[in-house]
C-alpha positions in Angstrom: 24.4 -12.7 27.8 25.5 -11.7 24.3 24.6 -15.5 23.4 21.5 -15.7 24.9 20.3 -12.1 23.0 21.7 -13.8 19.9 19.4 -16.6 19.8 16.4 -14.4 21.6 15.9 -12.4 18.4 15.3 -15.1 15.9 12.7 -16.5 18.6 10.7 -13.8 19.1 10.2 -13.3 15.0 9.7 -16.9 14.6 6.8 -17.0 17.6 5.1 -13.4 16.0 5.2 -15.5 12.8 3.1 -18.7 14.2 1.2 -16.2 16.5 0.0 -14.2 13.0 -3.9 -13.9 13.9 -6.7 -15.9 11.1 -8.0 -14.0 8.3 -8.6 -10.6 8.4 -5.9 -9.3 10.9 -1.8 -8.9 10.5 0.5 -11.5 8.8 3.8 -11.3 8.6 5.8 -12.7 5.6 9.0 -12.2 5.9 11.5 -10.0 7.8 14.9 -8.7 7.3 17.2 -6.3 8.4 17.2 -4.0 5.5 15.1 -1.0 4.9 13.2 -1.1 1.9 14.2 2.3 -0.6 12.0 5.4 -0.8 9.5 5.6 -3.0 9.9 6.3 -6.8 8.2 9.9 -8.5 5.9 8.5 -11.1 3.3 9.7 -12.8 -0.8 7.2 -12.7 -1.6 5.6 -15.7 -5.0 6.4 -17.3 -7.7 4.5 -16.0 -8.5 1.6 -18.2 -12.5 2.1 -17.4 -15.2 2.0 -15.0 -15.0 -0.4 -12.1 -11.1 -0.2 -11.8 -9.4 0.7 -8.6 -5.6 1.9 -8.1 -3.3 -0.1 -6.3 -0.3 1.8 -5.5 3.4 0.4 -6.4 5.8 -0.8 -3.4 8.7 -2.5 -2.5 8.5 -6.6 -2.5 11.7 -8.5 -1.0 13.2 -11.2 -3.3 16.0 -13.5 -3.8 18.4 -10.3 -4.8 16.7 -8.4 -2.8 14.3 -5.3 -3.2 12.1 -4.9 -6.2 9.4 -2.5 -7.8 6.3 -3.7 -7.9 4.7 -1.1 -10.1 1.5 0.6 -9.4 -1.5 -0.7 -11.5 -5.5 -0.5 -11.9 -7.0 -3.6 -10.9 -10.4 -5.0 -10.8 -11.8 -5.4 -6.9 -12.8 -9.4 -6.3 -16.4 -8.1 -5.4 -18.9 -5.3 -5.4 -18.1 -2.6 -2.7 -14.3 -3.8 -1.6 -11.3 -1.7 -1.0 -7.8 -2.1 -1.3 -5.6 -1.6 1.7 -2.3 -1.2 0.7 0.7 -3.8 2.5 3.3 -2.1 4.2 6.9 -3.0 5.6 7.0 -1.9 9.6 10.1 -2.2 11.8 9.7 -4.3 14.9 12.6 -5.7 17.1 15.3 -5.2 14.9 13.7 -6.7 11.6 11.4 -4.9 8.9 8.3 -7.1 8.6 6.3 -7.0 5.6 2.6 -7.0 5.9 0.1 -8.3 3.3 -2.7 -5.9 1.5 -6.2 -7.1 1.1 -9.3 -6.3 0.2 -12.1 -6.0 2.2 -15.5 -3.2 3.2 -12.9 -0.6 4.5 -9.4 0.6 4.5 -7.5 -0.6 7.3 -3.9 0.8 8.6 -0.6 0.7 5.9 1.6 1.8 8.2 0.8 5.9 7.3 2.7 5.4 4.4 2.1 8.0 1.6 1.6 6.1 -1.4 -0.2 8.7 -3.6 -2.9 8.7 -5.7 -5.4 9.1 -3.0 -3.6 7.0 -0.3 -2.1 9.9 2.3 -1.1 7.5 4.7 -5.0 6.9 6.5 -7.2 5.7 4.5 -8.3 6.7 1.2 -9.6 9.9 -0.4 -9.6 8.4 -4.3 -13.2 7.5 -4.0 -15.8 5.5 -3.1 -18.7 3.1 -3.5 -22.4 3.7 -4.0 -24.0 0.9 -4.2 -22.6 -1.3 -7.5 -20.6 1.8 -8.8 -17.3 3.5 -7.4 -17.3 7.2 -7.9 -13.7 8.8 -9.0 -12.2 11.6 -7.3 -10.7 13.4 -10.7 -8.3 15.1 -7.8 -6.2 11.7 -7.0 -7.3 9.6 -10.3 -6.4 9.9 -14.3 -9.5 9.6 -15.6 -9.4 11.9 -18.1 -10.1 11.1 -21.6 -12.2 7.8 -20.5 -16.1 7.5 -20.5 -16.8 7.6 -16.8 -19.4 9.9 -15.5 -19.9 9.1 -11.8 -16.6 11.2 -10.9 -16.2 14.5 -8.4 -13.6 16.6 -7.3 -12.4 17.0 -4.0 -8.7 17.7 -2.5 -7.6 17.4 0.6 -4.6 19.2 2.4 -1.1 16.8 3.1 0.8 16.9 6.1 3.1 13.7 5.5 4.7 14.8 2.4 7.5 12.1 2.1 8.1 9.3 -0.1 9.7 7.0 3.3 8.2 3.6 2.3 8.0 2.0 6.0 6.7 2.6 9.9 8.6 2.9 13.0 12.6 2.7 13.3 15.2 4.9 12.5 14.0 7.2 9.7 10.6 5.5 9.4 7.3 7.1 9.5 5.7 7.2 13.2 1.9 6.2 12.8 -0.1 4.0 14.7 -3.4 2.6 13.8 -6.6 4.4 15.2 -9.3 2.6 16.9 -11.3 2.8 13.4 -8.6 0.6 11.6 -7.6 -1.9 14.6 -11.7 -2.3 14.8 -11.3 -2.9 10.4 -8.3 -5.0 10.6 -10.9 -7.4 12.8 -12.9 -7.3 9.2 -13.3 -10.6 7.0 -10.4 -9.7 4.2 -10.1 -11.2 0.8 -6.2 -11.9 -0.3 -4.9 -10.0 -3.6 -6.3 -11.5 -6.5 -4.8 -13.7 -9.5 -3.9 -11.2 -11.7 -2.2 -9.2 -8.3 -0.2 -12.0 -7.7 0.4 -13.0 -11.3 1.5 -8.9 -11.6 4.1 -9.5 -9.0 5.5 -12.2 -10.0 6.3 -11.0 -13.3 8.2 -7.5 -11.5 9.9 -10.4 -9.6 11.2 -12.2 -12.2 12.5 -8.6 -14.5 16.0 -7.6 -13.0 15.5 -4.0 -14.7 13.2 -3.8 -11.4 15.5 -4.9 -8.7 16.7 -1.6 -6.5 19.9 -3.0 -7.1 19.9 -2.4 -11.3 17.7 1.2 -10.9 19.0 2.5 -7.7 15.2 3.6 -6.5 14.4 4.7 -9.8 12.4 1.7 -11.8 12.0 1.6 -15.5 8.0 0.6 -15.0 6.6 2.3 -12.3 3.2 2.0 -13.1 0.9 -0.5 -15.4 -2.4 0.4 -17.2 -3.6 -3.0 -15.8 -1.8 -5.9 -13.8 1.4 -7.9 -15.4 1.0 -6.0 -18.5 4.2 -4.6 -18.5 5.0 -3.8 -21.8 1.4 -2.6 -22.5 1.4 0.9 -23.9 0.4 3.1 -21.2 3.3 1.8 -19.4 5.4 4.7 -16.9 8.9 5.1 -15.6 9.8 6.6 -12.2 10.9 10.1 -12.8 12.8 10.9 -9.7 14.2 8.7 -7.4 16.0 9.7 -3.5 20.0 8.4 -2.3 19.6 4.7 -1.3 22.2 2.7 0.4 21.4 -0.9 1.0 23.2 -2.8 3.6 23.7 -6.7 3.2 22.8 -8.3 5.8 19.5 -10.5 5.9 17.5 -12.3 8.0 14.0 -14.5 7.1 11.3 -15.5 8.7 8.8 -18.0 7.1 8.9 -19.6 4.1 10.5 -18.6 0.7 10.4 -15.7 -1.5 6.8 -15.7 -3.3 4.1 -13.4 -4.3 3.3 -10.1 -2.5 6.6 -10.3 -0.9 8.4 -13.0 0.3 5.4 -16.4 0.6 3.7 -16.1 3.5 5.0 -17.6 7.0 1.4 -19.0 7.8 -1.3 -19.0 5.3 -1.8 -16.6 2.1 -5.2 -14.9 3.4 -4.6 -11.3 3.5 -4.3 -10.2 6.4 -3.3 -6.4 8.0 -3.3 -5.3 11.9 -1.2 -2.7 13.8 1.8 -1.7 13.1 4.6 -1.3 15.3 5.6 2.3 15.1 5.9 5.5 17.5 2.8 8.0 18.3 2.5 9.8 15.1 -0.7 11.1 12.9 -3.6 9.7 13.8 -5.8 10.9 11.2 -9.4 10.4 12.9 -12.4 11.4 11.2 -13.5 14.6 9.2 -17.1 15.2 8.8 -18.1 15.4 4.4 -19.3 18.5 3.6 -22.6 19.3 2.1 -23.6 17.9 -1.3 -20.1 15.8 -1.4 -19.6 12.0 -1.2 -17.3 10.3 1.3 -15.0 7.7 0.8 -15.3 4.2 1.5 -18.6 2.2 2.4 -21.9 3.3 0.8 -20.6 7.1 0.5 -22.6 10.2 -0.9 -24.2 13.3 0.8 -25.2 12.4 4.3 -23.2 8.7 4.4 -20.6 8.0 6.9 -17.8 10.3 7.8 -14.8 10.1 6.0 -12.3 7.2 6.9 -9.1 9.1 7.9 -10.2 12.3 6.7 -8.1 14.9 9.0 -4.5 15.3 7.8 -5.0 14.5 4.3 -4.0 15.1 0.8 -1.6 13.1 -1.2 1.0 13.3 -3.3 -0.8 12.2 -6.5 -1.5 15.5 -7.8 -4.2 18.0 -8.3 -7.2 17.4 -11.2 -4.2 18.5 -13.9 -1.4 16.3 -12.7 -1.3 12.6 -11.2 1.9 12.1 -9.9 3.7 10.7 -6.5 4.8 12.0 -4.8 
């Protein structure tokens, strides 16, 4: 019996790896039996000008294992997309790594608390109005830089933690809502050159490998993608006890950009994650004379995506840090 459970695992991983749905919906790239570390303190970068949107840091798997792949501003591959943010989430033993991607709304990323306006479900850092994106100066550094179509707007936190995966022991328990299983059915565009180039590079420094910083890397966060010794360049400033154990297990193809290279195809691709009941975030109604995030926002637009428990680590109007 022992046998046949031995050989069962590896199966079912390999078959959720050729079952990955087309474009659009999840992907898994690679899965292993480690959990990825916490999330590093670090303070945003200033914004390097209109049109740029944040992309949170996380934890890619390698060849030696976890690595930082700092935060950055990055340039949207069209007019009116958002970035949903990859997550790892623990299914059947393994921690599975799921692909972020662009696309009209922001889908499910596990309920991680990234920061910097991502609290988990969906995203209070702004949104689009027509051909501009509007800042909210609560969740984004823009101070000191020309933009005028910011507003201010913060929202309370109830997952105040810097765990950096769903479901399993210690992970964060969130499930997708309707909203995001309906936006993970959404046409998605994969991370761009310059998001893969970015990663790569973190890849290829060992000063970011969890094993040289212990959770705490020297760049946490880029003014703008692979630029890595740019000024503007942060460091983590606090980092939580992590204790890796060894063992490994793959599914899919080798390591490659935004984690491990895809098991299927390199479209970007995000669904439901496996996980417990947890926050469900549903949908908070904007107030008067305030815009809403995501989608053609502004007074009297569509509610909120994910509004309810809200609020991120990333700091008030005065201080943009995570967490």
């Amino acid at each position: 019996m022992r046998n046949v459970r031995r050989l069962l695992v590896p199966l079912i991983v390999i078959l959720a790896v050729l079952a990955a749905p087309r474009v659009g919906q999840a992907q898994v790239a690679v899965s292993i039996t480690v959990a990825p570390p916490p999330l590093p303190v670090y303070v945003q970068p200033v914004i390097p000008g209109p049109g740029w949107i944040w992309a949170p840091g996380y934890w890619a798997w390698g060849p030696y294992g976890y690595y930082w792949v700092p935060g950055t501003w990055v340039r949207p591959p069209r007019i009116g997309f958002l970035w949903t943010p990859g997550y790892w989430g623990w299914v059947n033993g393994f921690y599975l790594w799921h692909v972020g991607y662009w696309g009209p709304h922001i889908g499910f990323y596990g309920g991680v608390n990234y920061g910097f306006g991502y609290i988990g479900v969906g995203y209070v850092g702004g949104y689009w109005d027509h051909d501009r994106f509007f800042y909210n100066r609560a969740y984004n550094n823009v101070r000191n830089v020309h933009i005028t179509n910011v507003y201010n707007r913060t929202v309370v936190v109830n997952n105040v933690t810097r765990v950096s995966y769903n479901g399993g022991a210690g992970g964060i328990a969130a499930r997708p809502t309707a909203q995001e299983a309906a936006f993970a059915r959404e046409r998605h565009v994969a991370p761009t050159t310059l998001q893969r180039r970015h990663e790569n590079t973190a890849r290829g420094n060992p000063a970011l490998r969890s094993s040289f910083n212990h959770g705490r890397p020297p760049i946490a966060a880029t003014p703008r993608p692979a630029a890595f010794t740019a000024r503007g360049v942060v460091h983590a400033q606090g980092a939580a006890p992590y204790h890796p154990q060894p063992a490994v297990r793959r599914a899919g193809g080798p390591a490659g950009p935004h984690g491990p290279a895809p098991a299927a195809h390199p479209g970007p691709q995000q669904g439901p994650a496996p996980g417990h009941p947890g926050p469900q975030g549903g949908q908070e109604r904007p107030h008067k004379g305030q815009p809403n995030e995501g989608g053609p926002g502004g007074p009297g637009g569509p509610p909120m995506q994910g509004g309810g428990p809200g609020g991120g680590p990333g700091g008030g109007p005065d201080e943009h840090r995570h967490p």
